[in-house]
Each structure stands twice: as C-alpha cells, then as structure tokens.
Backbone as CSV, one residue per row, in Angstrom:
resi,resn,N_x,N_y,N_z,CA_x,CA_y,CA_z,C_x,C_y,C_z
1,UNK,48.649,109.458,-13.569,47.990,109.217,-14.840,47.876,107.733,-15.085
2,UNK,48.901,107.113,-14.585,49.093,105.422,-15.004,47.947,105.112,-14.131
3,UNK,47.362,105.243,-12.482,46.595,104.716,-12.047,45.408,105.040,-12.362
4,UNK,44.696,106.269,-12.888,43.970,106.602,-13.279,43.506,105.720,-14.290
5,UNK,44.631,105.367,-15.508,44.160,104.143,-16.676,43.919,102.879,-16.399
6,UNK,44.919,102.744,-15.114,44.669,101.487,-14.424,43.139,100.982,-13.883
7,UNK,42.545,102.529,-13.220,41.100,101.954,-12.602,40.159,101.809,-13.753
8,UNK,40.260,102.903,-14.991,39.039,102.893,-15.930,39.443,101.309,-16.562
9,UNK,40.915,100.504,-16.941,40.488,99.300,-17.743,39.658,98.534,-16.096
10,UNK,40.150,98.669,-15.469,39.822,97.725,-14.083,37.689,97.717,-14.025
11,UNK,37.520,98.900,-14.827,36.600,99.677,-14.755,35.343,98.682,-15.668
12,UNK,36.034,98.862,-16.583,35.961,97.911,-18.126,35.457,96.936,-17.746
13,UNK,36.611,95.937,-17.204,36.841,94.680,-16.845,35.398,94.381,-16.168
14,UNK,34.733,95.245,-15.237,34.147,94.354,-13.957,32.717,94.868,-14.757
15,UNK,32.781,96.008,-15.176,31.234,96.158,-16.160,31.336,94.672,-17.372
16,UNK,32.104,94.813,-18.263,31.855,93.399,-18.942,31.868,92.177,-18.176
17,UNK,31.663,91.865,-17.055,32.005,90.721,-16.593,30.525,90.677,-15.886
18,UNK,29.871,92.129,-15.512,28.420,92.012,-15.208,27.514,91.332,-16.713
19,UNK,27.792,91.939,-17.480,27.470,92.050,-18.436,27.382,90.481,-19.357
20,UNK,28.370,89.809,-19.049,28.501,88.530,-19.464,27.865,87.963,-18.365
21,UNK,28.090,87.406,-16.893,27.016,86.871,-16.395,25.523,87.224,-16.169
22,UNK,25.291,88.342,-16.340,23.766,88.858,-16.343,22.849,88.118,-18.204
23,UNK,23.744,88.075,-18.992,23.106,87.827,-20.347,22.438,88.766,-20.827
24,UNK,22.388,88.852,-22.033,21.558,90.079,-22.968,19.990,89.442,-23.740
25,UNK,19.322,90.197,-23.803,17.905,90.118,-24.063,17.799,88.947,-24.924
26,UNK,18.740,89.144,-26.387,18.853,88.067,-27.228,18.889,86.727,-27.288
27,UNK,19.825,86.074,-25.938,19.599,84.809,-25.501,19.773,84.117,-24.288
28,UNK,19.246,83.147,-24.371,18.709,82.535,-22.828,20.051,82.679,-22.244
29,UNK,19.374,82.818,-21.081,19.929,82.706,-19.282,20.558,81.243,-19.737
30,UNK,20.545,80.201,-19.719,20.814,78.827,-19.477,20.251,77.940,-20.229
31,UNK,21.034,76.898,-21.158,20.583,75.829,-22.264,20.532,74.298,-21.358
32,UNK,21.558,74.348,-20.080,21.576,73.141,-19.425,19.963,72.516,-19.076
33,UNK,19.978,71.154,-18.872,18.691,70.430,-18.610,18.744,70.419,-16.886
34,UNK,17.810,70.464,-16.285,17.896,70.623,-14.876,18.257,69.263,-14.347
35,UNK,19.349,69.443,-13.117,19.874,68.180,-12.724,18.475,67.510,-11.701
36,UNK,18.832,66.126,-12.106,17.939,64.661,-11.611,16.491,64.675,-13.165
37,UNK,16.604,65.345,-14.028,15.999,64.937,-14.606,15.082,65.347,-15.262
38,UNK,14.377,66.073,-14.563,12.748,66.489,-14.020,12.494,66.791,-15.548
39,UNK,11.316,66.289,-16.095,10.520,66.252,-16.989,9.806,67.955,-17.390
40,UNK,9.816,68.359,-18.548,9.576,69.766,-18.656,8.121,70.038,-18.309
41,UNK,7.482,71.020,-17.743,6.025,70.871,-17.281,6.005,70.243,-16.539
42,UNK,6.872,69.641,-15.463,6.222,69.115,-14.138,6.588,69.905,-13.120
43,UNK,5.559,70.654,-12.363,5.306,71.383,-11.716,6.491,71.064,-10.113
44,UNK,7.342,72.477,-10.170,8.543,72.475,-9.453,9.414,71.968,-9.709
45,UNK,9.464,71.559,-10.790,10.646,70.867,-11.378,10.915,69.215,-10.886
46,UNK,9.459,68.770,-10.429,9.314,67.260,-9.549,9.537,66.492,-10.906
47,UNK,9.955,65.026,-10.538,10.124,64.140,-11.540,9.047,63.647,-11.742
48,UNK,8.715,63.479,-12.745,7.048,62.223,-13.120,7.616,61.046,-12.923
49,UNK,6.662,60.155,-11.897,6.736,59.119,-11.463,6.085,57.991,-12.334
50,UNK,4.319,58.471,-12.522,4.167,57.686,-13.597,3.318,58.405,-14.596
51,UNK,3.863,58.736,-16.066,3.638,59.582,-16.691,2.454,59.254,-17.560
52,UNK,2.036,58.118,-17.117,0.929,57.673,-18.105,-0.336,57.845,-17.358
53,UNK,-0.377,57.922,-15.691,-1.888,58.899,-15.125,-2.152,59.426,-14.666
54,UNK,-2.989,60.202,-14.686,-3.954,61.241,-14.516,-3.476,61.646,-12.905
55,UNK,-3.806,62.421,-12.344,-3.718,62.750,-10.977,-5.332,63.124,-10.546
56,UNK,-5.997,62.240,-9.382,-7.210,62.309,-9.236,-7.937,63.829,-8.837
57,UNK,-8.829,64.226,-8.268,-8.862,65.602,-7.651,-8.621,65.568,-6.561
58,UNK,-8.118,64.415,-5.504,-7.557,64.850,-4.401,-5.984,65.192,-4.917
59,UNK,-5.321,65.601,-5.714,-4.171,66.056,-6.338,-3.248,64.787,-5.927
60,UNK,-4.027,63.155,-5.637,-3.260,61.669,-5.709,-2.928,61.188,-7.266
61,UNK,-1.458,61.058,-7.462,-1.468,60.331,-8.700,-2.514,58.660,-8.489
62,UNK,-3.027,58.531,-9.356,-3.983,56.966,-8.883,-2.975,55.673,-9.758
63,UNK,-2.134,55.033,-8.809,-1.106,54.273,-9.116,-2.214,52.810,-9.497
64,UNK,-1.756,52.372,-10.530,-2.387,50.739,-10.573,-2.254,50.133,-9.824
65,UNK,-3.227,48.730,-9.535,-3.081,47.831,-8.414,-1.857,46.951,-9.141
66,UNK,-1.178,46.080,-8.124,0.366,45.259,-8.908,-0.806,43.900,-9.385
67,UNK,-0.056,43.301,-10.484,-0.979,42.248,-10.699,-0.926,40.978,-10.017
68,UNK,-2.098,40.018,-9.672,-2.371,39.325,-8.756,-1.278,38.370,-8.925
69,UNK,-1.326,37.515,-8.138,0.055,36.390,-7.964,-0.709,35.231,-8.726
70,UNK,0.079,34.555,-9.463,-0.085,33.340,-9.704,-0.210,32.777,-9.416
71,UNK,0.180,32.395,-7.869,0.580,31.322,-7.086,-0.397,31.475,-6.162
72,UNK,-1.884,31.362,-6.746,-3.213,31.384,-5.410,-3.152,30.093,-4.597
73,UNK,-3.270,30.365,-3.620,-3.788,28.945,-2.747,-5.189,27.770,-3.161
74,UNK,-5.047,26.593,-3.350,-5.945,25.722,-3.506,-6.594,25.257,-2.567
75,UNK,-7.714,24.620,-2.759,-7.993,23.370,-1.759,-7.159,21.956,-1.673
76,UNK,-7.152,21.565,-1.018,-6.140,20.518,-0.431,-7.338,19.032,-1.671
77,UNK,-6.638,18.457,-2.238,-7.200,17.650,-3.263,-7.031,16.251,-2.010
78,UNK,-7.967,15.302,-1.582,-7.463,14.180,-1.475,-6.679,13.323,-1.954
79,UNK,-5.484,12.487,-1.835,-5.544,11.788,-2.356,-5.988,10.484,-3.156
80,UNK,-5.925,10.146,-4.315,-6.796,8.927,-4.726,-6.475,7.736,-4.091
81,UNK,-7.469,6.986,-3.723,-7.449,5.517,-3.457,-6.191,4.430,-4.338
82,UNK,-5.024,4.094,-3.606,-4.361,3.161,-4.497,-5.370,2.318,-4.967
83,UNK,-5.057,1.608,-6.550,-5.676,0.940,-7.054,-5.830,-0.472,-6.731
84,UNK,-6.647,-1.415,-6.452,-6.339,-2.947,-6.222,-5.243,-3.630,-6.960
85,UNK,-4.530,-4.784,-5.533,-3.254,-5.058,-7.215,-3.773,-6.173,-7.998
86,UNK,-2.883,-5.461,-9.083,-3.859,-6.008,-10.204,-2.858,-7.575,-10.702
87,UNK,-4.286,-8.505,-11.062,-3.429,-10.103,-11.369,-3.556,-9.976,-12.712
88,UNK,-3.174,-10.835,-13.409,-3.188,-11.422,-14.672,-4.477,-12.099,-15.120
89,UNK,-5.429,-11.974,-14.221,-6.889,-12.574,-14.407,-7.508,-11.296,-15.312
90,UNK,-7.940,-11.662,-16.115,-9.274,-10.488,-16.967,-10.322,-10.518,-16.180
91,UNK,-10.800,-9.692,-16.439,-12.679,-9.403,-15.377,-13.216,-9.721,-16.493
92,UNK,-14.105,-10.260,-16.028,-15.310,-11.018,-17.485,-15.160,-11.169,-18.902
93,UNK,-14.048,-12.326,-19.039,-13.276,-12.327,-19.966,-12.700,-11.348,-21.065
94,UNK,-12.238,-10.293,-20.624,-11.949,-9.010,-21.607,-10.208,-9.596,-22.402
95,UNK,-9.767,-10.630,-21.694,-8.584,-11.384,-21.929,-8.849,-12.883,-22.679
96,UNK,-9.829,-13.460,-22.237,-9.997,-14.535,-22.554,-10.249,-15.145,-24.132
97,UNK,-10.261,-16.217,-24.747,-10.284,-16.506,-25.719,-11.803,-16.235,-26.286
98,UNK,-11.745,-15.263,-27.268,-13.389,-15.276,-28.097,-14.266,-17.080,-28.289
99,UNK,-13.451,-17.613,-28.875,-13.909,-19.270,-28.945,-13.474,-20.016,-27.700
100,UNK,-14.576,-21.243,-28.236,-14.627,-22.076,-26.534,-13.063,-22.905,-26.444
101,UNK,-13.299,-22.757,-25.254,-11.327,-23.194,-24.246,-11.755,-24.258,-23.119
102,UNK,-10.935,-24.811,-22.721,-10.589,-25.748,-21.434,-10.233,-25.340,-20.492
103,UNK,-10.223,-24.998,-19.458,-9.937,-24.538,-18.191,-9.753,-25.065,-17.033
104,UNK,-9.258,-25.050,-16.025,-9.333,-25.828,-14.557,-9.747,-24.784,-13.467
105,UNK,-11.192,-25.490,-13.355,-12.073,-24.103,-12.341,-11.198,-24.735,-10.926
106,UNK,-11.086,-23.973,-9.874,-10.943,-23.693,-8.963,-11.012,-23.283,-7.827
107,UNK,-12.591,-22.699,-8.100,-13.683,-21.406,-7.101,-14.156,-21.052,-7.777
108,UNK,-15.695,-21.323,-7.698,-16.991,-20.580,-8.082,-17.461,-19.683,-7.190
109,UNK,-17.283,-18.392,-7.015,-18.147,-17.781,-6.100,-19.507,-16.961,-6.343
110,UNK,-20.442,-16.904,-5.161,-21.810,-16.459,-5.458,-21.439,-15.123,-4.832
111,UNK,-22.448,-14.258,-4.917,-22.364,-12.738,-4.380,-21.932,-12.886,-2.622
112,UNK,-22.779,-14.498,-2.205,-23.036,-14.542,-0.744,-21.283,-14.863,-0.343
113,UNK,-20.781,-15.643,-1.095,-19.750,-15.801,-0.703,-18.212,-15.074,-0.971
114,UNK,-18.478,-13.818,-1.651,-17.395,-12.897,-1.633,-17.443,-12.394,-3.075
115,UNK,-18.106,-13.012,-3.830,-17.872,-12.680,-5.222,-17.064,-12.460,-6.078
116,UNK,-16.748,-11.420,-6.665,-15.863,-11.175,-7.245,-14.041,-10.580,-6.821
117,UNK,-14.429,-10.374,-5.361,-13.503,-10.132,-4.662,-12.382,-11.232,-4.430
118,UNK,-13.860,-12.178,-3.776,-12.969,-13.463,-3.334,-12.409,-14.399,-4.643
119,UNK,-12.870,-14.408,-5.992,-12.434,-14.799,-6.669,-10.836,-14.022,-7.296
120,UNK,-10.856,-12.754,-7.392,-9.529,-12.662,-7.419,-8.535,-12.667,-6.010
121,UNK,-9.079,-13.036,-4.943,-8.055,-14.068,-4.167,-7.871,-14.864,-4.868
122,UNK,-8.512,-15.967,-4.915,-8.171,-16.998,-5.579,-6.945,-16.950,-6.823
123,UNK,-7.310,-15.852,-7.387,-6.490,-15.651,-8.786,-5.500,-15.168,-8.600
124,UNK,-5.169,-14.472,-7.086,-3.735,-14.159,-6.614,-2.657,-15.318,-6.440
125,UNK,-3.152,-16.398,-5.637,-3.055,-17.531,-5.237,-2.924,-18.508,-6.159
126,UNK,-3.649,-18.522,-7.304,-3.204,-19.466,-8.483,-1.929,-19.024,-8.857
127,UNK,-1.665,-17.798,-8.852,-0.049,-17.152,-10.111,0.675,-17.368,-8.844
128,UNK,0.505,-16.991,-7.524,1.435,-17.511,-6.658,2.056,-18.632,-6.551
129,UNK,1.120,-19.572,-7.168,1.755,-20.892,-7.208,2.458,-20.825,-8.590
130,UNK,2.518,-19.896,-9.511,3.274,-20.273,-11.164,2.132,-20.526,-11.642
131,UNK,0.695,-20.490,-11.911,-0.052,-20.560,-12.814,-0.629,-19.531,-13.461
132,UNK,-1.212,-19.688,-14.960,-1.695,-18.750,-15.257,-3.231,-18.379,-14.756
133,UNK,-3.645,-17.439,-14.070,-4.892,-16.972,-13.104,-5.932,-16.450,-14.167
134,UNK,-7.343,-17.074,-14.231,-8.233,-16.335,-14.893,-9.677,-16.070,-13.758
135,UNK,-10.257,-15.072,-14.454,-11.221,-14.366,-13.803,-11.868,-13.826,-14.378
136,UNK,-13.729,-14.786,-14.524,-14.416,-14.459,-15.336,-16.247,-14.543,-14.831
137,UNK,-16.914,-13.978,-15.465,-18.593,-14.447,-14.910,-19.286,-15.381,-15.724
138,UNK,-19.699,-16.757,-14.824,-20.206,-17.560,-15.425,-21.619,-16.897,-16.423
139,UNK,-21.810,-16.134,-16.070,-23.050,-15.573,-16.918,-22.879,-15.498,-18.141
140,UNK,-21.791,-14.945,-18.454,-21.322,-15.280,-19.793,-20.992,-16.283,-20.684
141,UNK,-21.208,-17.364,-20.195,-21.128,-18.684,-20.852,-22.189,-19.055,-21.039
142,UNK,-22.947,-19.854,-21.957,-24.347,-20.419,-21.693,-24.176,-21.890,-21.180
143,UNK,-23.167,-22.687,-21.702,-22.757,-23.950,-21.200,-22.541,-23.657,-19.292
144,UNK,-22.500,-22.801,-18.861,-22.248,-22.617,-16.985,-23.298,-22.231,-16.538
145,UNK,-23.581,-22.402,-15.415,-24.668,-22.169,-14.053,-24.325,-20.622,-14.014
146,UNK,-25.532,-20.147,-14.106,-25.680,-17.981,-14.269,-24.887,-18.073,-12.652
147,UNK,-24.902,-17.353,-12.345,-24.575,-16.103,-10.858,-22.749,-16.597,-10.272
148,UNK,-22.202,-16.477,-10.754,-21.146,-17.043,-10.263,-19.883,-15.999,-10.793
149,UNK,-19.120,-15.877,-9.735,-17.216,-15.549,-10.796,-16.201,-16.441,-10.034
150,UNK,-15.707,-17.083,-11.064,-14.948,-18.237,-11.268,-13.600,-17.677,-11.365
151,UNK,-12.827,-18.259,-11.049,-10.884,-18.190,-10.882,-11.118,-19.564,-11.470
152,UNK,-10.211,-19.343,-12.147,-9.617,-20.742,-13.022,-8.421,-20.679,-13.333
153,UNK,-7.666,-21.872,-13.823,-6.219,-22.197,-14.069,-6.202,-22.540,-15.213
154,UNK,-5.769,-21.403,-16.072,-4.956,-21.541,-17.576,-5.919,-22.051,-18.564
155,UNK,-5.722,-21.956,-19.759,-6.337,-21.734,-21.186,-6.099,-23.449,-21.784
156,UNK,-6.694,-24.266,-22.051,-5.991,-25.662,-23.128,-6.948,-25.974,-23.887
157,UNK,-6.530,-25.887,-24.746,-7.063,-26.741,-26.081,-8.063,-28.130,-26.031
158,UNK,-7.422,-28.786,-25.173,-7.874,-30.045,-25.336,-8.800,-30.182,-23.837
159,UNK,-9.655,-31.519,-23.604,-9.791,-31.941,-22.294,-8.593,-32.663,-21.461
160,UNK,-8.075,-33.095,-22.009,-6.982,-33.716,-21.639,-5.949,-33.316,-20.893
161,UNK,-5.612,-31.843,-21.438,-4.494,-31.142,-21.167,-5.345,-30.516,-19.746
162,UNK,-6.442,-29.860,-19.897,-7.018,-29.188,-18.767,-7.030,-30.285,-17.443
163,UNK,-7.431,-31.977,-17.537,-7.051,-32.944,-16.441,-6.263,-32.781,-15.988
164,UNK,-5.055,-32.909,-16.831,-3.330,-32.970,-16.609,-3.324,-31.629,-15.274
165,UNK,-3.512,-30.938,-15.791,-3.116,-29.850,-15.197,-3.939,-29.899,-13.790
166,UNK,-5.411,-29.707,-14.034,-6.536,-30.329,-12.294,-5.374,-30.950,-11.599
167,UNK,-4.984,-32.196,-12.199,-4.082,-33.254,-11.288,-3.684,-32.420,-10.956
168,UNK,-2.131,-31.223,-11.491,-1.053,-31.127,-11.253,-2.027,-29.547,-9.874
169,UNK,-2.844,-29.218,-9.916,-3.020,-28.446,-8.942,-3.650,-28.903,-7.696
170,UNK,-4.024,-30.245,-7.571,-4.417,-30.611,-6.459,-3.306,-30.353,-5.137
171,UNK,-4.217,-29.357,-3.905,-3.210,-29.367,-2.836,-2.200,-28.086,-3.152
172,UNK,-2.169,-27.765,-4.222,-0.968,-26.385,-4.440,-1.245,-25.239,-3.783
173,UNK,-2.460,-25.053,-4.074,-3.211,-23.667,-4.251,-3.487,-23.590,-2.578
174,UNK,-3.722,-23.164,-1.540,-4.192,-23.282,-0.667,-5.342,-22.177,-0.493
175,UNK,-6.810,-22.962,-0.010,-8.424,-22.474,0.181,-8.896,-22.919,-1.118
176,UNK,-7.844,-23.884,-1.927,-8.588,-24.412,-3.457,-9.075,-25.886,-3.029
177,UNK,-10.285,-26.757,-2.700,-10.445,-27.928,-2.286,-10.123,-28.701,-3.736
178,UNK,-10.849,-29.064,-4.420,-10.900,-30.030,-5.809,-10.681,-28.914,-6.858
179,UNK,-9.875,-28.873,-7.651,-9.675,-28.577,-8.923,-10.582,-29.308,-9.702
180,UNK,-11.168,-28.576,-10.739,-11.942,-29.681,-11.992,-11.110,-29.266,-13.286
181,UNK,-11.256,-29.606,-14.847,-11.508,-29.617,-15.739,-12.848,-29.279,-15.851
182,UNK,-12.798,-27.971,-17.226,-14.013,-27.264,-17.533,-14.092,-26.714,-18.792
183,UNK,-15.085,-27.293,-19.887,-15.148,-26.754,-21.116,-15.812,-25.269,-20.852
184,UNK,-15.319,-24.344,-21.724,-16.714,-22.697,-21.231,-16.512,-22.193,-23.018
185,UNK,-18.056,-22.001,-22.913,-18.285,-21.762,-24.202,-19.884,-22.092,-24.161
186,UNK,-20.385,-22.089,-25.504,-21.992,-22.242,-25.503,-21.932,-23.967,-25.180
187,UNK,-23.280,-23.918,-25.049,-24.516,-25.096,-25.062,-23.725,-26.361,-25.980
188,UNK,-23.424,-25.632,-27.215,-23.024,-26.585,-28.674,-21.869,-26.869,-28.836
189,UNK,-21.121,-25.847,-27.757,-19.418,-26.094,-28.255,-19.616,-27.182,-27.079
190,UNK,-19.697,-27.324,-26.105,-19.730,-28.133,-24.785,-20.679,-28.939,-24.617
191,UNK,-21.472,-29.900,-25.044,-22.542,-30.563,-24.820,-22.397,-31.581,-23.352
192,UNK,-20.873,-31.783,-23.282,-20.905,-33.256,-22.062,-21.068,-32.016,-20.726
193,UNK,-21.301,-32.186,-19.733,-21.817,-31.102,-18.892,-21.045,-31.422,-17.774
194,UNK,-20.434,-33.045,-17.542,-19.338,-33.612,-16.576,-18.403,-34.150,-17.233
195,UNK,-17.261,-33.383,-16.653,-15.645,-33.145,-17.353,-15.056,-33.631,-16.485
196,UNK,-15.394,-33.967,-15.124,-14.573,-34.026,-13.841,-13.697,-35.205,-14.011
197,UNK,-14.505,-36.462,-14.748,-13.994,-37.899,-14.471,-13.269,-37.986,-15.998
C-alpha cells in the first residue's frame, strides 16, 4: 500500500513538472531578450548592422561611402625667389627728404651701364664703408640730368657739410672714382648747377 502511494505522489510530481516546463495557454513561453542582442523584427534573429538603410533588391544592405580624407595630395608649390638684400637706400626716394637736401653722389648710372642694379651695388658698398647709402632716380629732380639712378652718401643740410663728407669718401668706397657734393631738389631750390669746387 505504502508503494503504491509512493508511485501516485511520484506520479504527481513528474505530471506537474511537465506541466510547469511546458507553460499554460495564459502566459508566454519566455520574457528573456535573446542573447547577443538581436533587434526585434530582424529576420533570424540577425543583429542590425546599420539600422538606418534600406536593403537594396539585391537583398545588399547599401553601406555609405567613409568620408573623403582631408589630407588630399597637392601640387608641389615652387619655392619663391629669395628676395634681393635689401640696403638702407630707398628706391626713388620713398625715404628721402620731401624738401631739397645735400648729398654726395657717388655713381650715376644709365640703363647701359647697369642701372638700377648697379646702383644699389654701389649702395651696398657705401654702408659697407659706415655710410649712410641712398638710392634714387634722377628723373625726379628737376635740378638733375633725366635717365640716371644715383647712389649717394647721406642727407646734409648745408653745402658744406656734403664737401666735408665728398673729402672724407675719397678712396673708401671701392669702384667709387670722385665723390661730388650735390644739391637735389627743383630748378629754384638749386640754381648753382656746379657744387664740385
């Protein structure tokens, strides 16, 4: 009799235990989220890769292109020409005194003879020696002979001071033959036209 009660609870036991893992009509099989993730509606339970497109009709998701690099290749830029070195001479008096000055010319040059080139030699060669170097176009004076650019030595007030100084450059400068004294300015500021003596 005891084993008899023994098999019907045993009996019990293994029907409720179907009964609990099988589940009843009322509620779901399983509340867990499926492991790795997978997004609800994606077909087999695959993960969406990128959920924002479309899948084409060859059944290809159509992935964006990555965006271009910043770092495009150029053309190779030459470099620029170093600049000439530069003296303390102004080019057509952009330095020089607005009113008429004294000067000690030094080299007049014409186009034939180097021009404006060879005059700032000259104007290298004056500050080389400690003077102050100017560099200007006689055209701009009306008191001077048109076609010329002149290197000259330093700014003075007076005629006097501009001699002093001629003297003191005779022989310094080398490719400078005679230094003069030179008024530059108009017609009216300069009337004597020989300063030399």
């Amino acid at each position: 009799m005891a084993i008899v009660a023994a098999l019907l609870v045993g009996a019990v036991l293994v029907v409720g235990g179907v009964l609990t893992l099988g589940g009843g009509d009322d509620e779901p099989a399983s509340t867990a989220e499926p492991v790795g993730g997978a997004a609800a509606g994606a077909p087999g339970g695959e993960e969406e890769l990128y959920p924002d497109t479309a899948p084409m009709d060859d059944g290809f998701v159509d992935v964006p292109d990555p965006a271009p690099s910043l770092a495009e290749p150029t053309e190779a830029v030459p470099p620029e020409p170093e600049p000439e070195p530069e003296t303390t001479a102004p080019d057509a008096g952009s330095a020089l005194p607005t009113s008429m000055f004294y000067t000690v010319v030094m080299s007049s040059n014409t186009a034939a003879d180097g021009g404006h080139e060879a005059a700032l030699e000259d104007a290298r060669n004056i500050e080389a020696a400690g003077y102050e170097a100017l560099v200007f176009r006689s055209d701009d004076y009306s008191n001077l002979r048109p076609g010329y650019w002149v290197a000259a030595a330093g700014v003075h007030s007076t005629l006097a001071e501009a001699r002093a100084e001629a003297n003191a450059l005779r022989d310094v400068v080398p490719g400078i033959e005679v230094p003069y004294p030179r008024c530059v300015g108009t017609e009216e500021e300069c009337p004597d036209d020989d300063l030399s003596s």
